[in-house]
BAKOLPA-208667 format. One record per residue (C-alpha): x, y, z. Coordinates in steps of 0.5 Angstrom, whole numbers. Example, Ala and Ser with C-alpha at 12.3 -4.5 7.8 and 13.67 -1.06 7.14 Angstrom:
# residues 2
{c1:25 | c2:-9 | c3:16};
{c1:27 | c2:-2 | c3:14};
***
This chain:
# residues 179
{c1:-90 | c2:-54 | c3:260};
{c1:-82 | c2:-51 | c3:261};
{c1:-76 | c2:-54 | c3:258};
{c1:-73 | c2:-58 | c3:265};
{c1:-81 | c2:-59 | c3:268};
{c1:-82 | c2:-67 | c3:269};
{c1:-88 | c2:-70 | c3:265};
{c1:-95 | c2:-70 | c3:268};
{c1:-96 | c2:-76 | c3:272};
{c1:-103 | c2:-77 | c3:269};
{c1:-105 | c2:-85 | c3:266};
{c1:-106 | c2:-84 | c3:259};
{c1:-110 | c2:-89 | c3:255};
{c1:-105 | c2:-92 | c3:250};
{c1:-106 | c2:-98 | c3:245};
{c1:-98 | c2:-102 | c3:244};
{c1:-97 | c2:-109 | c3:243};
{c1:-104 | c2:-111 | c3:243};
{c1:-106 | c2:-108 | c3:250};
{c1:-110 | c2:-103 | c3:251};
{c1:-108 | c2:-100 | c3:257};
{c1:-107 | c2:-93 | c3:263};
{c1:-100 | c2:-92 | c3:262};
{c1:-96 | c2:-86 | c3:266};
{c1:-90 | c2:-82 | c3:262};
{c1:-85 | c2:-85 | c3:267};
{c1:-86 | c2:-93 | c3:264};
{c1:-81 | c2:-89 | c3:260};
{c1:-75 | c2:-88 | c3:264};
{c1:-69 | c2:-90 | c3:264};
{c1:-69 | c2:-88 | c3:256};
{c1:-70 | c2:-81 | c3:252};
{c1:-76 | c2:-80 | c3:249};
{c1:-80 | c2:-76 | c3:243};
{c1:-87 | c2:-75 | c3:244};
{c1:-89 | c2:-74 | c3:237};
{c1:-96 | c2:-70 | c3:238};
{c1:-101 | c2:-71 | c3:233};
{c1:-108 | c2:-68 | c3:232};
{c1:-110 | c2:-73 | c3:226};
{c1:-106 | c2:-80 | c3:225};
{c1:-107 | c2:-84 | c3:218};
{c1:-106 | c2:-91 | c3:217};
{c1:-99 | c2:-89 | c3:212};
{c1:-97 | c2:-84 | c3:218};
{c1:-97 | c2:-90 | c3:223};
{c1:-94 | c2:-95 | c3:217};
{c1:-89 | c2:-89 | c3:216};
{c1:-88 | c2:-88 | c3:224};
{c1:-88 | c2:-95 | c3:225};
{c1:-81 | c2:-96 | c3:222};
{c1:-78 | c2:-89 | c3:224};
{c1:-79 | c2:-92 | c3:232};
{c1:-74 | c2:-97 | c3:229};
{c1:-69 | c2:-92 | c3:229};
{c1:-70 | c2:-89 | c3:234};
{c1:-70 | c2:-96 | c3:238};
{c1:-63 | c2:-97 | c3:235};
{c1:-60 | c2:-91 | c3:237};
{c1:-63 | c2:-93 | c3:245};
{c1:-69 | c2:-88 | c3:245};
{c1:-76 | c2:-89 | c3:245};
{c1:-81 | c2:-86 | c3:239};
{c1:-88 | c2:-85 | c3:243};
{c1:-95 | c2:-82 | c3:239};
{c1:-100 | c2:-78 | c3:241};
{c1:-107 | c2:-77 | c3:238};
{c1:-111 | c2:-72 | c3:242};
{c1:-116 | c2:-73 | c3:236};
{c1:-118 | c2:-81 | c3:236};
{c1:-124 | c2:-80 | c3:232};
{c1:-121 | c2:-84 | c3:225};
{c1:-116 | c2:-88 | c3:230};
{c1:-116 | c2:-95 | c3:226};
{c1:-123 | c2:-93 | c3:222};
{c1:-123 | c2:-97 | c3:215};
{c1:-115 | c2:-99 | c3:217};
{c1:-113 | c2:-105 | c3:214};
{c1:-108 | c2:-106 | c3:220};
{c1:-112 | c2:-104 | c3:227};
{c1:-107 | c2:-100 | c3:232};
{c1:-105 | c2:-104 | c3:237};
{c1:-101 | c2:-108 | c3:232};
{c1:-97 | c2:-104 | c3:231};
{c1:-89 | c2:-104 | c3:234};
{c1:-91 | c2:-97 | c3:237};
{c1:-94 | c2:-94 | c3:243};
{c1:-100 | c2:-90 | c3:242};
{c1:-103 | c2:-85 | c3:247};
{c1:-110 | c2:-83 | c3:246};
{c1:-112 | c2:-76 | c3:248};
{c1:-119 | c2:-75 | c3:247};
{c1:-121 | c2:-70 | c3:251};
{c1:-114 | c2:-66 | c3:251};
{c1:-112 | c2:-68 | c3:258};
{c1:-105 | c2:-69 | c3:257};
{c1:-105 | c2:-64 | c3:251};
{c1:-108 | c2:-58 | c3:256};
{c1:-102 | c2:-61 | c3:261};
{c1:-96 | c2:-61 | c3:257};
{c1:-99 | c2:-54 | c3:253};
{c1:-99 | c2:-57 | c3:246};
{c1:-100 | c2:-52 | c3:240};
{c1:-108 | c2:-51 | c3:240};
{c1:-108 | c2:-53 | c3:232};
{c1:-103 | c2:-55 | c3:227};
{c1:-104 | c2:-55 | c3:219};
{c1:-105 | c2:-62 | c3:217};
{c1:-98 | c2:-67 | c3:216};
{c1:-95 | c2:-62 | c3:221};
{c1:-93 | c2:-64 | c3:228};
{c1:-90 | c2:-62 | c3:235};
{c1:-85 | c2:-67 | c3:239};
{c1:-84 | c2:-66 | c3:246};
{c1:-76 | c2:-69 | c3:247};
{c1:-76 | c2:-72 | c3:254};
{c1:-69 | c2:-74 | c3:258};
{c1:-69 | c2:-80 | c3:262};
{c1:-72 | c2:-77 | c3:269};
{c1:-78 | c2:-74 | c3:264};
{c1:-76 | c2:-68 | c3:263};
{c1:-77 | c2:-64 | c3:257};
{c1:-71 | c2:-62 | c3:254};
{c1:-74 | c2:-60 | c3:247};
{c1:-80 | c2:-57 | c3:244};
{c1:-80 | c2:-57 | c3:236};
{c1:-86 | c2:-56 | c3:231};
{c1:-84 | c2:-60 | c3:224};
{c1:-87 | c2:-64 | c3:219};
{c1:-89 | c2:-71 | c3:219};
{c1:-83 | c2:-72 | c3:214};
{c1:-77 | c2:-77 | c3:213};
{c1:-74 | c2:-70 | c3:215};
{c1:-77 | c2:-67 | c3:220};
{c1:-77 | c2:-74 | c3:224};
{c1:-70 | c2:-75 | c3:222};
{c1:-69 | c2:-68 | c3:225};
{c1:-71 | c2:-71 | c3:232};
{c1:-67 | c2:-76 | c3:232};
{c1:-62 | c2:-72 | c3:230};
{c1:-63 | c2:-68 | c3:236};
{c1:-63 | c2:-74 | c3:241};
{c1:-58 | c2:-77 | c3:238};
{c1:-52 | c2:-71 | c3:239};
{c1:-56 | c2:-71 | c3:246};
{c1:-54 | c2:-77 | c3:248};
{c1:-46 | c2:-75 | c3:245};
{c1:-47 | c2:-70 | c3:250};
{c1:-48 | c2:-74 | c3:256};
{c1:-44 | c2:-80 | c3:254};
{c1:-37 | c2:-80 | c3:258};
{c1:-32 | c2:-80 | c3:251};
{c1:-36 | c2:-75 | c3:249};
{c1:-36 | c2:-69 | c3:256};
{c1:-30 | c2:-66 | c3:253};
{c1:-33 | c2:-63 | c3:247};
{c1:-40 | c2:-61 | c3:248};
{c1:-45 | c2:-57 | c3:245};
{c1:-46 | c2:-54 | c3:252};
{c1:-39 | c2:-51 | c3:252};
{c1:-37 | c2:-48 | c3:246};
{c1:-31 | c2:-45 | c3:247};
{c1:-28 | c2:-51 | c3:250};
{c1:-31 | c2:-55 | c3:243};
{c1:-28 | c2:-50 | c3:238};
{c1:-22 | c2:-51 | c3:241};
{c1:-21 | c2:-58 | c3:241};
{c1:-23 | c2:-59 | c3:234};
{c1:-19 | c2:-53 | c3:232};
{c1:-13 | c2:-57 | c3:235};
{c1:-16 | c2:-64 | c3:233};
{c1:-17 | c2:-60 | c3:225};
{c1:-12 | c2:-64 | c3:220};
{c1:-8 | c2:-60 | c3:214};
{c1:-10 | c2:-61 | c3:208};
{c1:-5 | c2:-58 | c3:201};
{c1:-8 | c2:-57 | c3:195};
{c1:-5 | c2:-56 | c3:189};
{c1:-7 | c2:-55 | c3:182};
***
């Protein structure tokens, strides 16, 4: 899948606030989101997920799972899934992997996200750990996004480099040393 392309219209299963239910990606319009792609979750990965989502809610976008190998999903997990506060797609036959051209395998604790703007389409693809780190990185990229795309914010804009080194050259303060 091409940066700027929609997301599928596919109906994914997805487990979230006690459902298991078909959701679209478009149930997620009106807000960017990250996919995080994963081939195998654990019990610690979706603890640790579960409160990263909690940033990226803060921040007005969404974290969303996806599992294309659901075979240990919940198995021997003190807590089952769909209580977590986070939505899981699940992908056994690797449907929607196949449709958004995933990476076919990835080394364990490693994942590829997919950032959606708030039409579903992709606007970024990165591969990275499954770390504080590497969500943070996500965020982070979500966030200057939404820097971008925020009215006081469209004069000094990554898209246009000039223009933004010239405002922050003009908005630099002189700084004296002395020793």
């Amino acid at each position: 899948m091409k940066i700027g392309m929609k997301a599928p219209t596919l109906r994914v299963p997805c487990m979230f606030n006690n459902q298991f239910s078909f959701l679209p990606f478009f149930n997620f319009q009106k807000s960017q989101f990250a996919l995080c792609c994963l081939s195998d979750l654990k019990e610690t990965d979706a603890w640790f997920l579960e409160a990263q989502a909690l940033e990226f809610k803060q921040s007005g976008s969404a974290l969303v799972i996806l599992v294309s190998n659901d075979n240990s999903l919940g198995h021997d997990w003190g807590r089952p899934p769909q209580d977590f506060g986070i939505p899981f797609f699940i992908d056994p036959i690797n449907q929607l992997k196949r449709s958004l051209h995933l990476a076919r395998s990835l080394r364990p604790n490693r994942c590829e996200t997919l950032i959606f703007d708030q039409d579903t389409r992709l606007q970024f693809r990165l591969i990275h750990d499954l770390s504080l780190k590497g969500i943070s990185s996500v965020l982070d990229i979500i966030e200057s996004d939404f820097e971008q795309n925020s009215p006081e914010k469209s004069e000094i804009s990554n898209r246009n480099p000039h223009r933004a080194l010239l405002q922050s050259a003009n908005s630099q303060a002189v700084v004296n040393i002395t020793a």
